[in-house]
N, C-alpha and C positions, 0 to 999 in steps of 0.2 A: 462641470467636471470633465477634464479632460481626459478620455483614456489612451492610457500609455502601451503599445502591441506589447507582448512578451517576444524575447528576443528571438530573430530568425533561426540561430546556431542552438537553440535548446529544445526540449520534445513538447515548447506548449503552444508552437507556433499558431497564432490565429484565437489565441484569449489575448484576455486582458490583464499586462501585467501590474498596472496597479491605478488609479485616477487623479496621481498628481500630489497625493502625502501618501507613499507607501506605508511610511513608522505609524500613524498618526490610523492606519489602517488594521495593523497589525495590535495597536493598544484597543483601537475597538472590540477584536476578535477575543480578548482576554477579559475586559471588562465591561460588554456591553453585545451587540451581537451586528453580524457581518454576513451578507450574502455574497458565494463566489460562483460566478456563471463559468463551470467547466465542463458547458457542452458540445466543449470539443474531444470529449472522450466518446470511445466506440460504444458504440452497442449493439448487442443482437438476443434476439427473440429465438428460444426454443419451445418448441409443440409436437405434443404426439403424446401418449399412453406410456411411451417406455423411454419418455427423455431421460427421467431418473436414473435407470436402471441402466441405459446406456454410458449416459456421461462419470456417472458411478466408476467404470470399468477402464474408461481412458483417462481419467486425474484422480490427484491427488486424497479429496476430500472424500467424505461419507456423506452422498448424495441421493442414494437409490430412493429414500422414502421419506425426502424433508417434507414437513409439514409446511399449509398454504403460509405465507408470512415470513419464513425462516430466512435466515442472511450469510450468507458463509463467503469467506474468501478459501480460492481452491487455487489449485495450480498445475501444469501440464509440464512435465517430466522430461528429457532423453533420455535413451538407453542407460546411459550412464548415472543418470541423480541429477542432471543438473535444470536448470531453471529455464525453460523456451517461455512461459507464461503464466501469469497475471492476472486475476480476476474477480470481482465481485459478483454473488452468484444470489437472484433474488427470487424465489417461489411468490408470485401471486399472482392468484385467478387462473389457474391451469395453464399459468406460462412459467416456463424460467426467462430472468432475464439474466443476460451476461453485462458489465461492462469491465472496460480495461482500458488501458494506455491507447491513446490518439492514432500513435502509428502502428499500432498491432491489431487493432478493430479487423478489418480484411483480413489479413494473416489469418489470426485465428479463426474467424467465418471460414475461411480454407480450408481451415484443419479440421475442424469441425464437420462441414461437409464433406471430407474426403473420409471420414471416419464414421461415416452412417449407416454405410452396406444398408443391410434387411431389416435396418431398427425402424419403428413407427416414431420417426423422429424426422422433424423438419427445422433448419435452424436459416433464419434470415435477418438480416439488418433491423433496427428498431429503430421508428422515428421516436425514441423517448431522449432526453437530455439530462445530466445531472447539475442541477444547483445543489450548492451546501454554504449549513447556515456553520458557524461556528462564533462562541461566545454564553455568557455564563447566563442570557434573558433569551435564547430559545424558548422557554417553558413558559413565558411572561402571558398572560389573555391577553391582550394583543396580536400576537404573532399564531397563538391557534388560534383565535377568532379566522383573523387571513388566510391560515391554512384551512380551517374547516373541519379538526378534528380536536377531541374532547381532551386529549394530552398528548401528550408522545410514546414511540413507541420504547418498549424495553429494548436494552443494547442488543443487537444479532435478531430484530424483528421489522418485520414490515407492517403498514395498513397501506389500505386502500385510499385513492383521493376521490372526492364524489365528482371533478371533468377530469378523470383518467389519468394514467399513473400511482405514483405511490409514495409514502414520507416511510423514511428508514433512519435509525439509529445506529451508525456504526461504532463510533465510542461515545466516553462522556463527553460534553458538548460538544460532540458534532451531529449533526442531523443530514439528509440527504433530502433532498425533493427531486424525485425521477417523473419528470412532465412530459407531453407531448412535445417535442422539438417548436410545431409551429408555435407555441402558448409560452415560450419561453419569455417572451419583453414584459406580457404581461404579470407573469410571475415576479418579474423580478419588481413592477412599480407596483403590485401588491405587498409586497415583504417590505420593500424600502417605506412604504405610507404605513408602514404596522410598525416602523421603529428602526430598522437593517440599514445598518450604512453599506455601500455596494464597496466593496473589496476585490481586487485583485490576484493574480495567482501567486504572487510575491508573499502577498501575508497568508495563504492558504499553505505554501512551501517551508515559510521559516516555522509556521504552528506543526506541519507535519515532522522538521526535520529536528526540532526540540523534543516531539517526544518519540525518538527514536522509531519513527514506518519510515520502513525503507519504501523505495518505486522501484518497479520495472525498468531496467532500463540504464538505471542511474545511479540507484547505490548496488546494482548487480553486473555482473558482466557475463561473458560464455563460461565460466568457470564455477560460476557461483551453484550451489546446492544450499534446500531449505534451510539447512541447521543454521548457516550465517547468518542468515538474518532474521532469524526469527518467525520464520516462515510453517514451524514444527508445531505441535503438541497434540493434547487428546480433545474427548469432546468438548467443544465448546470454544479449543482454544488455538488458533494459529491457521495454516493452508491444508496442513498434511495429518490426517490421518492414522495414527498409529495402531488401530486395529482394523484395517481393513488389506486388503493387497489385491493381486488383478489390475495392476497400472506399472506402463512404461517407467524404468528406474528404480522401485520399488527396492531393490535389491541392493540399493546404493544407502537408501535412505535406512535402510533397516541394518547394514552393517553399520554404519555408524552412528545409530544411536545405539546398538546393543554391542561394541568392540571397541568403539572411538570415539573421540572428541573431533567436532570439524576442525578443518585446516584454519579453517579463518574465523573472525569475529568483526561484525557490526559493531561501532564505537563512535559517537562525539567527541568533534574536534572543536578547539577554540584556536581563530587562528589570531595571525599578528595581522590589526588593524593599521600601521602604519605603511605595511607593502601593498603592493598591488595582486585582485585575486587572483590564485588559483582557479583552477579550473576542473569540471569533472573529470575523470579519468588521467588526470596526475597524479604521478607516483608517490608514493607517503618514504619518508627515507630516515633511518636510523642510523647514526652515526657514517653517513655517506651510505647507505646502502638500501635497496629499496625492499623495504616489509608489508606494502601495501597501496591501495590504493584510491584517489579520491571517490568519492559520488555527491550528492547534494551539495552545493556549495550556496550560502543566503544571509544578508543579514540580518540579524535579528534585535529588534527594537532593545531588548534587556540585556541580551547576550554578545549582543556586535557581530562580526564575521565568525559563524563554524561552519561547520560539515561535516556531513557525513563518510563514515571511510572505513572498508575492510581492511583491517589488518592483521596479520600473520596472529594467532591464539596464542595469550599466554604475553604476550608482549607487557609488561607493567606501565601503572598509571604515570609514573615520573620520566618515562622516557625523551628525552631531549628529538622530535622531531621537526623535519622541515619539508615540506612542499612545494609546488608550483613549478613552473617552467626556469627559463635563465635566471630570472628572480628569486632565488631563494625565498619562501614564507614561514615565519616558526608555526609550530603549530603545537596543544599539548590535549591530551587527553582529559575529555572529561572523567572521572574515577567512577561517578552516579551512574555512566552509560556502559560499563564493565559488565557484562554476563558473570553472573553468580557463577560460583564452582559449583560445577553437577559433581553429581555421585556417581561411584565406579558404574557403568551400565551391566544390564543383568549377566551380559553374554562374557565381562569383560570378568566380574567376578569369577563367572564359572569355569573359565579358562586359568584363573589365577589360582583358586581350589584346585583344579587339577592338576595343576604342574606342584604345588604343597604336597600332594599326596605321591606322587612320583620323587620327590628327593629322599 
């Protein structure tokens, strides 16, 4: 098998974008099961008594008193509400681990450390790596035989590996194996001898960008805030926290879920397979005029060319769009990937009673 780089111009520079049948990789991952080497993401190790209790105070999430195993995506703020970063956040063995996007690993170790003062908290680089398995014979004996563990874990938990690291659940079929960096080859001709055909980032991207996770990066830009993309909810559910506060932006995030609907909306796109692609950050355009914009672009074995794309809320399903560069691309909304209508927010009613009682 020959592997194919992932392209120099996108953020996965230095994996493997796929071994020579991208589609034929991506049918794996749906009906059978698929290991993808993406440890080219960052990582770093937090330690100390009061990393909790710290990291708590500067993101997004409810962090202070996770229990050993827990799994949470969290996120780091501006002033304003909007999105600087990206994280999966893993409690075990009296460590947290962070990982994130490839090119924000340092950044964030930066911010992190610049954000420590007098905490009993030390945050540095992890030589651990992330494989992930995705497909519907994860659970197969087989594949825990090779891992070593008696089942898997519940979605949003971690265990322990018995040579270091840890297997994590982040949704349904997918699983994570976070290993020592140097032990990574062998993991991976462990998994593939237990059944795993080895996959590329290609089919790791079109299984992410079908079921609507956005990335850092790429279906966000400087402008973005949680509520776009899905980055919100209460325990158990999304980056942000809605009962907690003592974090940068806070006051962004909480007018607009209790006054307003966000500006934007995360949405699938199905584009036209005859033109040439688009690309990330091209403009999305309704009737000549620009409502939005690309992220994720990938094809997908069942689906052909979509992407992912914030655009303007409230925009309808039948809207006649087009994309890309000189090349015009059609493009049309998926209707499935529509954000349900919320309900008035608390603050939004309470403001609307009052002005009732005033006329």
């Amino acid at each position: 098998m020959s592997a194919i780089p992932a392209p120099e111009t996108g953020p996965d520079v230095g994996a493997t974008w796929h071994y020579g049948d991208p589609f034929g990789e991506q049918r794996a991952a749906e009906t059978g099961l698929v290991v993808v080497d993406r440890s080219h993401r960052g990582t770093i190790a937090l330690s100390g008594a009061e990393r909790g209790k710290w990291l708590h105070t500067i993101s997004t999430q409810h962090v202070s008193d996770l229990p050993d195993g827990a799994v949470v995506e969290n996120l780091s703020l501006d002033a304003q509400g909007r999105v600087e970063d990206h994280w999966l956040q893993t409690e075990i063995g009296g460590v947290t681990i962070i990982d994130t996007e490839p090119w924000r690993g340092e950044p964030l170790l930066a911010y992190l450390r610049k954000m420590i003062f007098w905490a009993d908290v030390v945050a540095d680089p992890s030589e651990l790596a992330v494989l992930s398995l995705l497909g519907p014979q994860i659970g197969d004996p087989a594949v825990l035989t090779a891992i070593g563990v008696p089942g898997l874990p519940v979605v949003g938990s971690a265990s322990p590996l018995a040579d270091g690291g840890f297997i994590r659940t982040v949704r349904e079929g997918e699983v994570d194996l976070v290993v020592p960096r140097d032990a990574v080859t062998a993991w991976r001709e462990r998994l593939i001898a237990a059944g795993a055909r080895p996959a590329g980032i290609w089919a790791y991207e079109a299984h992410r960008a079908a079921a609507l996770v956005p990335r850092l990066g790429v279906d966000t830009d400087e402008r973005t805030i949680p509520h776009e993309v899905g980055w919100i909810g209460g325990p158990g559910a999304g980056a942000v926290h809605l009962d907690k506060g003592c974090y940068r932006g806070q006051e962004t995030v909480a007018r607009v879920h209790n006054l307003g609907k966000p500006p934007r909306m995360l949405v699938l796109l199905h584009l036209d397979g005859s033109a040439d692609r688009p690309v990330t950050g091209d403009p999305v355009l309704a009737g000549g005029r620009a409502i939005g914009r690309l992220g994720t672009v990938v094809d997908h074995v069942d689906q052909g060319p979509i992407a992912l794309a914030l655009l303007k809320r409230g925009v309808p399903a039948d809207t006649q769009l087009t994309t890309g560069g000189e090349s015009p691309v059609s493009a049309l909304i998926d209707p499935d990937s529509l954000p349900e209508a919320s309900g008035v927010g608390a603050g939004r009613l309470a403001v609307e009673r009052l002005r009732s009682t005033q006329r």
